[in-house]
C-alpha positions as CSV (number, residue, x, y, z in Angstrom):
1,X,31.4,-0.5,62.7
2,X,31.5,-0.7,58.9
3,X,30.3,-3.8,57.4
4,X,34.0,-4.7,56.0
5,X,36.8,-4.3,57.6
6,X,39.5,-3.0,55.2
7,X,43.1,-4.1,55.5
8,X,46.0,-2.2,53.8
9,X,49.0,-4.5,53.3
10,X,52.4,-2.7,53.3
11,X,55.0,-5.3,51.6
12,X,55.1,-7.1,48.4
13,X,57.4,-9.8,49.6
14,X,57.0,-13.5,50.8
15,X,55.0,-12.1,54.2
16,X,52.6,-9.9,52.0
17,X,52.1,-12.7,49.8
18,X,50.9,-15.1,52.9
19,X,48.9,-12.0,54.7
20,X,47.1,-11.9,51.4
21,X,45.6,-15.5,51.3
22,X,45.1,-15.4,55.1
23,X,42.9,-12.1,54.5
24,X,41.2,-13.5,51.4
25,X,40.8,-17.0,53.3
26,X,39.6,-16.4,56.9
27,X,35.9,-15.0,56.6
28,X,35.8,-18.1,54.2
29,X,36.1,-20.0,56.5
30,X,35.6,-17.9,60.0
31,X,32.3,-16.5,61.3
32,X,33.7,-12.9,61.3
33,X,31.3,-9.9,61.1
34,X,32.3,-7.5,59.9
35,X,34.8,-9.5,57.8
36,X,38.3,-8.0,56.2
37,X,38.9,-7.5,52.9
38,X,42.7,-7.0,51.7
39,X,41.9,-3.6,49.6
40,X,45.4,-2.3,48.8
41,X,48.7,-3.5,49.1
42,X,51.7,-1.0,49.0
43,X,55.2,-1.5,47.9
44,X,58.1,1.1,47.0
45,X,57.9,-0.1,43.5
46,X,54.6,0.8,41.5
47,X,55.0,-1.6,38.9
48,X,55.8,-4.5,40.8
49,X,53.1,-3.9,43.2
50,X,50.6,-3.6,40.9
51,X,51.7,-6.9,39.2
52,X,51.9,-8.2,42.7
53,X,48.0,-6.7,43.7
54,X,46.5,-8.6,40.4
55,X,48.5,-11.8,41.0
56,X,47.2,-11.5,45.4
57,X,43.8,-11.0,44.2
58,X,43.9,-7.2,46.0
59,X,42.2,-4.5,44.1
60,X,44.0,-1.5,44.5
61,X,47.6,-0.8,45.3
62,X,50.1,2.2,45.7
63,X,53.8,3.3,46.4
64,X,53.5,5.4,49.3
65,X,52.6,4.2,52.7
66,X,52.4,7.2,54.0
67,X,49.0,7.9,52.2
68,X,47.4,4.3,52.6
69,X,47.8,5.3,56.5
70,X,46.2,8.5,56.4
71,X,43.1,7.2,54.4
72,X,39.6,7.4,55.9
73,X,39.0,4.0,54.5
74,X,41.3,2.0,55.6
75,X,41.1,-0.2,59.0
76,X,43.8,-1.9,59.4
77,X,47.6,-1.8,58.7
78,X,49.5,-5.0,58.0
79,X,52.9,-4.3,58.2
80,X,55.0,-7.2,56.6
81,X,58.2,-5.2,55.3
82,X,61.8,-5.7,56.6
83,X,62.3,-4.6,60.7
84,X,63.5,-1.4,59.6
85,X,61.0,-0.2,58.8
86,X,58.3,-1.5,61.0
87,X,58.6,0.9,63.9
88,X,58.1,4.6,61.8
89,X,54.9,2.7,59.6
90,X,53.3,1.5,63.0
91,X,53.6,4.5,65.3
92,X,51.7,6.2,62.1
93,X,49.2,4.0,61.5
94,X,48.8,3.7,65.4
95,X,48.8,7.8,65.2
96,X,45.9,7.8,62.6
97,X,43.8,5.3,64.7
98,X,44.2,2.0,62.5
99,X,44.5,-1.0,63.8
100,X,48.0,-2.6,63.5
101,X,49.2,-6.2,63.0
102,X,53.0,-6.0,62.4
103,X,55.3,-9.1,61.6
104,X,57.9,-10.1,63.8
105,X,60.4,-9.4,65.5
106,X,58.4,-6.2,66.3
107,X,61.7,-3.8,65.7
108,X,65.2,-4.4,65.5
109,X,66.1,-2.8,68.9
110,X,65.0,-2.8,72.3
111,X,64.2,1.2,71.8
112,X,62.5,0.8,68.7
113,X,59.8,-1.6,70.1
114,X,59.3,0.0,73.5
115,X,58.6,3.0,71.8
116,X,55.8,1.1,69.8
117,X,54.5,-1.2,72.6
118,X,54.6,2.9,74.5
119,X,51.9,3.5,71.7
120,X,49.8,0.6,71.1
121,X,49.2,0.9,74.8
122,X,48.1,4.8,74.5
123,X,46.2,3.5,71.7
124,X,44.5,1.0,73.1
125,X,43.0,3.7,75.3
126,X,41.3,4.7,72.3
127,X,40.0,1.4,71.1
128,X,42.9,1.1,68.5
129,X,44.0,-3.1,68.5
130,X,47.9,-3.7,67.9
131,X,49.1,-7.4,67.8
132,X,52.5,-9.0,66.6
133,X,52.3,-11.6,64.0
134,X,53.9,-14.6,65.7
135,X,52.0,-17.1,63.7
136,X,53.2,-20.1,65.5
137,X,51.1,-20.0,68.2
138,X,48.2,-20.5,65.9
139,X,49.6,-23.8,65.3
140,X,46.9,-25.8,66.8
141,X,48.6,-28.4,67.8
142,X,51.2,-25.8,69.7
143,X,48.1,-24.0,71.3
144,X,46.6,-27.8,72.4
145,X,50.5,-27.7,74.0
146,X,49.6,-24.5,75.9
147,X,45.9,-25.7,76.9
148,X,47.3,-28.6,78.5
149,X,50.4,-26.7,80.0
150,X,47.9,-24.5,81.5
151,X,45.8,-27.0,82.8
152,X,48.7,-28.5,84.8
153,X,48.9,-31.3,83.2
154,X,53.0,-30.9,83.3
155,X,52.9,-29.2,86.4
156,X,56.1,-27.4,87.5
157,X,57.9,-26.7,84.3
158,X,61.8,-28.0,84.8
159,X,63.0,-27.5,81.2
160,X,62.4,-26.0,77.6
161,X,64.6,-27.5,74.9
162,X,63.4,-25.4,71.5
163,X,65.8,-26.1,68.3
164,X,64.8,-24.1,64.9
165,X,67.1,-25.5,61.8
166,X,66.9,-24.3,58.4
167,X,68.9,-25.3,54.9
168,X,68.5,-22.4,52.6
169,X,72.1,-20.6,53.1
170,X,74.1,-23.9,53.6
171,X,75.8,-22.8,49.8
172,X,78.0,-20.1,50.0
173,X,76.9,-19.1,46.9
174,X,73.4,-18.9,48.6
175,X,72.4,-15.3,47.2
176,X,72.7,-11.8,49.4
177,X,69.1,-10.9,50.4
178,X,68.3,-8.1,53.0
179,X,67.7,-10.7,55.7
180,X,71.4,-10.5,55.6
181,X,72.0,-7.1,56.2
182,X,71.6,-5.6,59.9
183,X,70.9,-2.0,58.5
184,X,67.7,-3.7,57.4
185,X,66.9,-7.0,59.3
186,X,68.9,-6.3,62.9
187,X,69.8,-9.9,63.3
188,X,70.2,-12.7,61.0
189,X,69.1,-16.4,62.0
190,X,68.4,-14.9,66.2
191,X,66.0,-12.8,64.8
192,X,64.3,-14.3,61.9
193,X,64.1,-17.7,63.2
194,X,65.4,-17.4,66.8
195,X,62.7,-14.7,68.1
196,X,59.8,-17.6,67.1
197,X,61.4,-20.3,69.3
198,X,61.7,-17.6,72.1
199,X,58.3,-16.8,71.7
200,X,56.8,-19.9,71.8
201,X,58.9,-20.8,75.0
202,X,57.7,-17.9,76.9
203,X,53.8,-18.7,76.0
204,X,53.8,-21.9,76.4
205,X,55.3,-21.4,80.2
206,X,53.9,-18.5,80.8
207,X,57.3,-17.9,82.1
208,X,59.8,-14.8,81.1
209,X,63.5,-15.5,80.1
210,X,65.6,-13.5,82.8
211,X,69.0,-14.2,81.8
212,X,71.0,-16.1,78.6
213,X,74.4,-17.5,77.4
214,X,74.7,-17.3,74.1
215,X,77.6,-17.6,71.2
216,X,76.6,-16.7,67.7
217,X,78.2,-17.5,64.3
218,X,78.8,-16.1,60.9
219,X,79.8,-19.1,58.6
220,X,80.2,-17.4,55.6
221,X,80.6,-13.6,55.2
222,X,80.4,-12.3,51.9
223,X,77.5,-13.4,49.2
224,X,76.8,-13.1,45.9
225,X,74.6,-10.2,45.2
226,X,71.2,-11.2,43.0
227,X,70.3,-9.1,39.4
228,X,66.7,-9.6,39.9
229,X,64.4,-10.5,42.8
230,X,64.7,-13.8,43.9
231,X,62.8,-15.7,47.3
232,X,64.1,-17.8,49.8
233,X,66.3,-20.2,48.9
234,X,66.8,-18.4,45.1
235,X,70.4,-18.9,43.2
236,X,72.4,-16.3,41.9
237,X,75.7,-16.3,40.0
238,X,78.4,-17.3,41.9
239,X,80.9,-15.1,39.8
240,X,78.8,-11.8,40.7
241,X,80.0,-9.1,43.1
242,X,79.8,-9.9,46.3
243,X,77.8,-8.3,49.3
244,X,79.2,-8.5,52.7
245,X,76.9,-10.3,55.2
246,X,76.5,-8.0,58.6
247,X,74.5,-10.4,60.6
248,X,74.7,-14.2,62.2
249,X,74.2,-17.4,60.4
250,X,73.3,-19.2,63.6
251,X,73.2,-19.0,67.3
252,X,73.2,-21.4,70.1
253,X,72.1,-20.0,74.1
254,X,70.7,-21.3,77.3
255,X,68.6,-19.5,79.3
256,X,67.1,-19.2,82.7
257,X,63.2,-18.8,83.2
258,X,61.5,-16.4,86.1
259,X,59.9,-20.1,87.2
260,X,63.2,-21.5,87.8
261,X,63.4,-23.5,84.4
262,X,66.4,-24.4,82.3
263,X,66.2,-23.5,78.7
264,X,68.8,-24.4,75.9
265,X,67.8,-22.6,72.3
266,X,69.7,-23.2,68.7
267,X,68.9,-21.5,65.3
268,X,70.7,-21.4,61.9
269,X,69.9,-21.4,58.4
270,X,72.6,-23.6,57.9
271,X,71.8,-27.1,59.4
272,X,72.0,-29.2,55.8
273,X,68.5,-31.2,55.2
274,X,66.3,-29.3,57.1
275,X,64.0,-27.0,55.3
276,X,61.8,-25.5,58.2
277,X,62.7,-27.8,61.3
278,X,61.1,-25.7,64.0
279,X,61.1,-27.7,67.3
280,X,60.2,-27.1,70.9
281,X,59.9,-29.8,74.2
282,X,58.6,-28.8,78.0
283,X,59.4,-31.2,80.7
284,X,57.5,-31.0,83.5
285,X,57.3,-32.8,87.0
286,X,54.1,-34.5,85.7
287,X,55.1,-35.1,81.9
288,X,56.4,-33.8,79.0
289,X,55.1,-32.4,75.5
290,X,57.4,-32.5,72.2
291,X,56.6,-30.9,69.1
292,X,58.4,-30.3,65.3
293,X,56.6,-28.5,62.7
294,X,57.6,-31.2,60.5
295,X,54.9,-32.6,61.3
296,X,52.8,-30.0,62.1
297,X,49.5,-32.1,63.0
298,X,50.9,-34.2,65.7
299,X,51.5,-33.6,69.3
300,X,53.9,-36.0,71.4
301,X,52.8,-36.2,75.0
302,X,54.0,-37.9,77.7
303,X,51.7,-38.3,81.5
304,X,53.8,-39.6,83.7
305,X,50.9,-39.6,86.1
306,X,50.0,-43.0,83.8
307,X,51.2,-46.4,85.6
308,X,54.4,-47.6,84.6
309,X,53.5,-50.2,82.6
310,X,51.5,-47.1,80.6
311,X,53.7,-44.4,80.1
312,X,56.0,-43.0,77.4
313,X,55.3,-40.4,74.8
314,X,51.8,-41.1,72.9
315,X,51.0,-38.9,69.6
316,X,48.1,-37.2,69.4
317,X,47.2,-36.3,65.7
318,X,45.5,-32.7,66.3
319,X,42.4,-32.7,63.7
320,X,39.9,-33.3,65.8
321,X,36.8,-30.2,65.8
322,X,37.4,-30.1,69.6
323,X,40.9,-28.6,69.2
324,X,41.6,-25.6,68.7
325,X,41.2,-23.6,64.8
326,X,40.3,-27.5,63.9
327,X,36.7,-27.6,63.8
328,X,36.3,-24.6,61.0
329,X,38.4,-26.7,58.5
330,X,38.3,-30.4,56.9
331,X,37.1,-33.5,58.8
332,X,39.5,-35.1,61.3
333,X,42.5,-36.7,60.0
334,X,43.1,-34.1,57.4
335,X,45.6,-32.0,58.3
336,X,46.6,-28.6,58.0
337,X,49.4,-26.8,56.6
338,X,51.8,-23.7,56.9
339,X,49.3,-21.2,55.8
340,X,46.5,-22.3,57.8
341,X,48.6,-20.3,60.9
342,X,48.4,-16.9,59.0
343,X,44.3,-17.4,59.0
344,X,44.2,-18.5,62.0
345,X,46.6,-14.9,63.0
346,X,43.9,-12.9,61.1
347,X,40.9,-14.7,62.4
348,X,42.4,-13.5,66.2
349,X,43.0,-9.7,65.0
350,X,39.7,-9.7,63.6
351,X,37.8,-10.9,66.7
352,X,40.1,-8.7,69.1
353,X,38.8,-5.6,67.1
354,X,35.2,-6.7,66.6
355,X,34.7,-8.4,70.1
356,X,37.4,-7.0,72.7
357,X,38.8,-10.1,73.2
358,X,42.5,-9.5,73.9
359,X,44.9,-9.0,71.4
360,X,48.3,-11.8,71.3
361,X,51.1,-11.0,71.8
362,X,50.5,-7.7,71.9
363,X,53.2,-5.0,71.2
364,X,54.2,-5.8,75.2
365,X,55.0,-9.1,74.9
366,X,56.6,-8.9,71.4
367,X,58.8,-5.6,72.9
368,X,60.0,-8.7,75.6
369,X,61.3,-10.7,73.0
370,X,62.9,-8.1,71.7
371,X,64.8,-7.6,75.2
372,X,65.5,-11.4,74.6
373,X,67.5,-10.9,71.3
374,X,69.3,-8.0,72.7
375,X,71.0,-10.3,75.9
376,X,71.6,-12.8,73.6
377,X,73.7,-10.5,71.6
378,X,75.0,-8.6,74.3
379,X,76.3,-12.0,76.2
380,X,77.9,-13.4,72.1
381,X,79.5,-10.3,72.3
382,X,81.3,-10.7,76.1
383,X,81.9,-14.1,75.1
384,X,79.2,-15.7,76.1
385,X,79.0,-14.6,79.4
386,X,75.4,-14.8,81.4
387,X,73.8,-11.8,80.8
388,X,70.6,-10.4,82.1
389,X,67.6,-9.5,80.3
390,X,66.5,-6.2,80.9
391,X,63.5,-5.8,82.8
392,X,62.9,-9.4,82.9
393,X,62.1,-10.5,86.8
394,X,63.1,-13.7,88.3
């Protein structure tokens, strides 16, 4: 084992920026040996990424990703460009023996990610690590949500209510990015915002979705392309040429679970006055938990085990050291924030390569999300009839 673990980041964009910090930030405050060290960062322009590798704090950087794969110094490959692309930089870096963290969803279809969950799985033969970087299960108030979920505290799970409400295309003159273009993203709002809500649900339950009714919407279908490179949320000029959007603006499904629970999912980017409203409740026959990333620290739980006289939903403000990713960070009662989930993603790829522990979600479980998205299209498309998700078993 070398004594740094080096991490090539392939994307410039709002993903490479927050892999950056999390690589920069976790053996600061992590006891990881060997720890990672962000050492290039590739983007398909050399300029920008260069400007972008000074401004990151990365030392080196490059164009091509084919060549940051093959190199003998590089550990790990963070993948953190559009879904396009993730599937041909994975199964290369995979190929070469790196290990592979790759932001979700893992692919835009179902064959794209079976064919990378196919290797990681070969790979793992070979000692190779692959993860998928849904970062809010490093929540720690979400993962106190699945310690007491798994410690039967809710007992037999009845129903999963998950909304995930965003603002930042409500104008029509929002600008084109290529989060609205299927060539590049594969879905719009189902899979950029969607697959996290279906993620969580399935972990925290422990329970596959095997069937979905869904409807999905396009609000507004053309945009106003951008002259320069704008984030989310940028303007552009509303008298510019206009781009046609190819994917959905939000989506609304309910779903059945393998353990007999009820699910009802929404997602749009479109829901005015909510920035990043991501939102998930369990009901169980023993209580309930509730959580909103508005308010990221708290956890609303509910024992009906209690008397009476006792019960109702209680908040419990997760900064204690005893729960989870808490005790590495500021004394209780100071909370975290957005980033601290990245970190808390590279801390857990950095201890699955270093000391076997396992890998989550792996390329499996991320592939199973992708066979999520692809019923919920599939039923919006027959009118939202019930349609089964493939390979999923009730």
């Amino acid at each position: 084992m070398t004594t740094r673990l080096r991490v090539a980041i392939i994307g410039t964009g709002f993903m490479g920026r927050m892999h950056a910090h999390a690589w920069r930030t976790a053996p600061r405050f992590f006891d990881l040996s060997p720890a990672p060290e962000a050492a290039l960062l590739v983007g398909s322009d050399a300029d920008r990424t260069a400007a972008a590798a000074t401004e990151f704090g990365i030392p080196e950087s490059a164009s091509d990703w084919r060549s940051a794969v093959a190199r003998d110094d590089i550990d790990i490959v963070d993948v953190c460009t559009p879904g396009h692309t993730h599937a041909e930089i994975a199964l290369a870096a995979l190929a070469a023996g790196k290990h592979v963290l790759c932001e979700k969803p893992l692919a835009n279809d179902v064959a794209d990610a079976d064919r990378m969950a196919d290797a990681a799985a070969a790979a793992a033969e070979r000692g190779v690590v692959s993860m998928c970087g849904f970062s809010y299960r490093r929540t720690p108030a979400l993962a106190l949500a699945k310690k007491l979920i798994d410690d039967g505290r809710l007992g037999q799970i009845r129903h999963v209510r998950a909304q995930y409400l965003q603002d930042w295309l409500t104008s029509p003159d929002a600008p084109f990015t290529w989060r609205l273009d299927r060539a590049r993203a594969g879905s719009g709002t189902l899979g950029d915002i969607g697959a996290h809500s279906i993620d969580t649900a399935q972990w925290l339950t422990g329970s596959a979705i095997t069937g979905v009714s869904a409807t999905l919407r396009t609000f507004v279908e053309s945009r106003p392309r951008m002259n320069a490179h704008v984030g989310l949320g940028g303007s552009a000029d509303a008298d510019a040429p206009r781009e046609q959007v190819t994917v959905d603006d939000a989506v609304a499904f309910t779903a059945s679970f393998a353990d007999g629970a009820l699910g009802v999912f929404e997602a749009t980017r479109m829901a005015a006055g909510h920035r990043n409203a991501n939102r998930i409740e369990v009901n169980g026959e023993l209580g309930s938990i509730a959580f909103d990333f508005s308010f990221m620290n708290e956890l609303q739980f509910h024992d009906a085990q209690l008397p009476s006289d006792e019960q109702g939903f209680r908040r419990i403000d997760v900064t204690e050291p005893e729960h989870p990713y808490a005790g590495a960070w500021w004394p209780a009662g100071h909370g975290l924030g957005y980033e601290h989930l990245f970190t808390h993603q590279a801390v857990d790829f950095v201890r699955a390569v270093t000391e076997g522990v396992p890998a989550r979600p792996d390329f499996a479980e991320a592939a199973r999300v992708q066979r999520v998205l692809a019923a919920v299209e599939a039923s919006a498309a027959s009118d939202s009839r019930y349609t089964a998700v493939e390979g999923a078993r009730a």
